[in-house]
N, C-alpha and C positions, 0 to 999 in steps of 0.2 A: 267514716262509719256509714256504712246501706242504711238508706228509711227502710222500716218494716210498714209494711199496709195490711192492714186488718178489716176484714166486710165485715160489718155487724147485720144484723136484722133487724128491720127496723119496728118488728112486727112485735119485738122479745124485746122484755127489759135488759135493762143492765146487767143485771143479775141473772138473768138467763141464759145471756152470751155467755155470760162469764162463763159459768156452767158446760156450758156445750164447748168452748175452746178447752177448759181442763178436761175434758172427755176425749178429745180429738187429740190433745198433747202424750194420755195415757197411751194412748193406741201408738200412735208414734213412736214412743219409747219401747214400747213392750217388742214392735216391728224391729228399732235399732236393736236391740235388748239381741236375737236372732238372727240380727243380718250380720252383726260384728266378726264372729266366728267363722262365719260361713267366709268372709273375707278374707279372715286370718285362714282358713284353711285351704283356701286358694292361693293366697300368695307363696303357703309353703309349699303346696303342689307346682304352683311356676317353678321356684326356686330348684327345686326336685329336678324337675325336668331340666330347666337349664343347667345344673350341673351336671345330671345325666350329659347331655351333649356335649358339656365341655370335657365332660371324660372320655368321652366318645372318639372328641375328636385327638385328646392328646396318644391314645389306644390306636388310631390310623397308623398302620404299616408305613415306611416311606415307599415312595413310587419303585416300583419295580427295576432293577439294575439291570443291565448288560453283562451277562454272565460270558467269560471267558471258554472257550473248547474243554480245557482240563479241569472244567468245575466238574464236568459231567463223572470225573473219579474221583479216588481218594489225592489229594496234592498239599502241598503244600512245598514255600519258598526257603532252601535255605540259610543256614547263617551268611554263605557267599552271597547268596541273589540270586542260585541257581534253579530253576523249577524241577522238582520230584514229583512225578504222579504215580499212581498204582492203581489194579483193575481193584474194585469192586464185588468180583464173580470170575466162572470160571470164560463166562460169555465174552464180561472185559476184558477177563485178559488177554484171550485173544483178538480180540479187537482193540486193545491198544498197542499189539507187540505189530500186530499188520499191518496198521496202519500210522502209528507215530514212534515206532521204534525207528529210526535214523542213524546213517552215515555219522559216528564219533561218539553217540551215544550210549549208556554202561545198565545194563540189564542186571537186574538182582533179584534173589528171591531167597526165601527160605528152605534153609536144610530140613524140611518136614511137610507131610502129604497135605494138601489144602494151602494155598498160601496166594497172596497177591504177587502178580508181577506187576513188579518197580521197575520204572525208568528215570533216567538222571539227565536230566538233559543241559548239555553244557554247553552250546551254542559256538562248538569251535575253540572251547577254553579247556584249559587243564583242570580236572576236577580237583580242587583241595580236599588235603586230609579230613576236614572237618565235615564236608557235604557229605564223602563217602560213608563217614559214621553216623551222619544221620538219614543216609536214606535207609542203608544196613540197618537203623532200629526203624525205621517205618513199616521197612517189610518185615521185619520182625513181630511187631506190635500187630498190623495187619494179615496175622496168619492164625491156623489153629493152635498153635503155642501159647497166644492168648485165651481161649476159650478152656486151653485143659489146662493152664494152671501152672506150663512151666516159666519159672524167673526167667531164664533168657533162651534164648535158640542163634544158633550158626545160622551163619546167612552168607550166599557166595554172590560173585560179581565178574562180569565175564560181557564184554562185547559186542556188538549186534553180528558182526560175523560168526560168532559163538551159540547163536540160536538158531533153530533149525525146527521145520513142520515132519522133516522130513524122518520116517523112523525106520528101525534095521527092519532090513526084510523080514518080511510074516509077521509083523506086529504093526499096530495102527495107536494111533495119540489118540487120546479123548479131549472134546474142545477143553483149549485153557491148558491145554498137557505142551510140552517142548522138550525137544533132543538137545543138552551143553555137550559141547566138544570142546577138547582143551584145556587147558590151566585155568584152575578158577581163583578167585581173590577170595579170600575167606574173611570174615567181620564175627564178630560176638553180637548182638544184640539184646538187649534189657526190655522187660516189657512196664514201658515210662513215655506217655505223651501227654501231651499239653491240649488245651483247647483255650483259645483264646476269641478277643473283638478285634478287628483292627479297622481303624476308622478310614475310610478313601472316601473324600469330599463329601456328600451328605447321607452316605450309608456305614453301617455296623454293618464288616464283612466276617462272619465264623471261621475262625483256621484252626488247623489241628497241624501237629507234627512233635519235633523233638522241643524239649521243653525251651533250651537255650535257642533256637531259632524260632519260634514263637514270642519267648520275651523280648527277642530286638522287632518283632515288629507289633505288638500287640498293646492296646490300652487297657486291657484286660485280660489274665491268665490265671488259670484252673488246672493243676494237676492232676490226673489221674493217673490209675493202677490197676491191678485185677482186683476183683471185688464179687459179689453176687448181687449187684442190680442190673439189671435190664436198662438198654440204651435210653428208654422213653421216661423210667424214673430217675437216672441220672442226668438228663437231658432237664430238669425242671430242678435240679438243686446245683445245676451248672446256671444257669440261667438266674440263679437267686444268690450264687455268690458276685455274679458278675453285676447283677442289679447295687449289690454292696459295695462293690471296689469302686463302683461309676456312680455310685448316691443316686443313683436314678434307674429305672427300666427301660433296659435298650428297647428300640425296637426290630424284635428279630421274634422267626417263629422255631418253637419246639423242635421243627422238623429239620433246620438249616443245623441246630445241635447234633441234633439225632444222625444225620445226612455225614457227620466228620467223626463219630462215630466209631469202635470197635463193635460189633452189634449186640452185646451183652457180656455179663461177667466184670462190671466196672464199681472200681470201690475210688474210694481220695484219700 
């Protein structure tokens, strides 16, 4: 136990210290009485704050990845393992046909005005049955067929020898336009994609494609359809089923949703 020491005066009785120390005790108290609160409402303002940060920091994006060439379009991986990409615009597409359309690769696009052109790239391989139906529904999915509302659209398939800038006399292509020569492969297409997460070492990567090559690589898959929401409100109720399927909120932004994309007209 601490001694307490107590100055008296020696000038006061007994009874007058006494006096004067419950006087100074009140004051004391009435002080603690004010200060308790003030304490208490501090420490819930720390508390406030440090958990603000610690949400903060669980809310940090991961570090920025290394984005592959064909992120810059629409792509996505086969059930094979084969890469599909498609333009974007009409800009893409001819800048993807110019520049990565290649020796053994199979060009596709839809039987209707407006449409992405698909490339299949097969790296030397024979393309399976299966890739071919689902690039066929990629660029399907990725055309105005989606936006007006029909269930499926023709989509043809035809060779990089088979594409051409070049147009009959007295007429001119507009960018993104192409001359097919030739036999073309014909596909049906359905307007049915997937958006999924697929995890690669410590990022949540966003894929979109056919639904069955999606679920073989995806921790996380979303069906969609044609609908009347806009990419940006379907882009946040994608994002909340996938928050469900993985008990937790990935970290990925709005926009990496939005970005795989049809650009509106999307229901589930």
């Amino acid at each position: 136990m601490t001694d307490l020491e107590i100055e008296l005066d020696i000038n006061k009785s007994l009874e007058e210290n006494a006096a004067h120390f419950f006087e100074e005790s009140k004051k004391a108290k009435k002080k603690l009485k004010g200060l308790l609160p003030a304490i208490g409402e501090t420490e819930k303002k720390t508390a406030n704050i440090e958990k603000g940060q610690s949400k903060k920091e669980d809310a940090l994006p991961l570090k920025k990845r290394n984005r592959a060439w064909f992120e810059a379009f629409h792509w996505f991986f086969s059930s094979d393992g084969l890469l599909v990409i498609a333009g974007r615009s009409a800009k893409e597409n001819e800048q993807l046909v110019k520049r990565h359309l290649e020796e053994g690769d199979l060009f596709l696009h839809a039987d209707i005005q407006g449409g992405a052109a698909t490339i299949v790239k097969p790296e030397g391989k024979k393309i399976p049955e299966i890739t071919l139906l689902e690039a066929a529904n990629f660029a399907g999915v990725f055309s105005k067929a989606w936006q007006s509302g029909i269930p499926s659209v023709e989509v043809y398939a035809v060779s990089k020898e088979q594409v051409s800038k070049k147009a009959p006399t007295g007429e001119a292509l507009s960018t993104g336009g192409f001359m097919i020569y030739g036999k073309r492969q014909w596909f049906k297409a359905e307007m049915k994609l997937a958006i999924g997460l697929k995890r690669e070492g410590d990022y949540f990567i966003v894929i979109s494609g056919p639904v069955n090559a999606v679920k073989k690589q995806a921790v996380a898959v979303v069906e969609i359809k044609q609908g009347n929401l806009k990419a940006s409100e379907a882009a946040k109720k994608i994002l909340k089923k996938f928050s469900e399927q993985l008990k937790q909120e990935p970290k990925i932004s709005l926009d990496e949703i939005i970005r795989m994309l049809p650009s509106s007209d999307i229901g589930f």
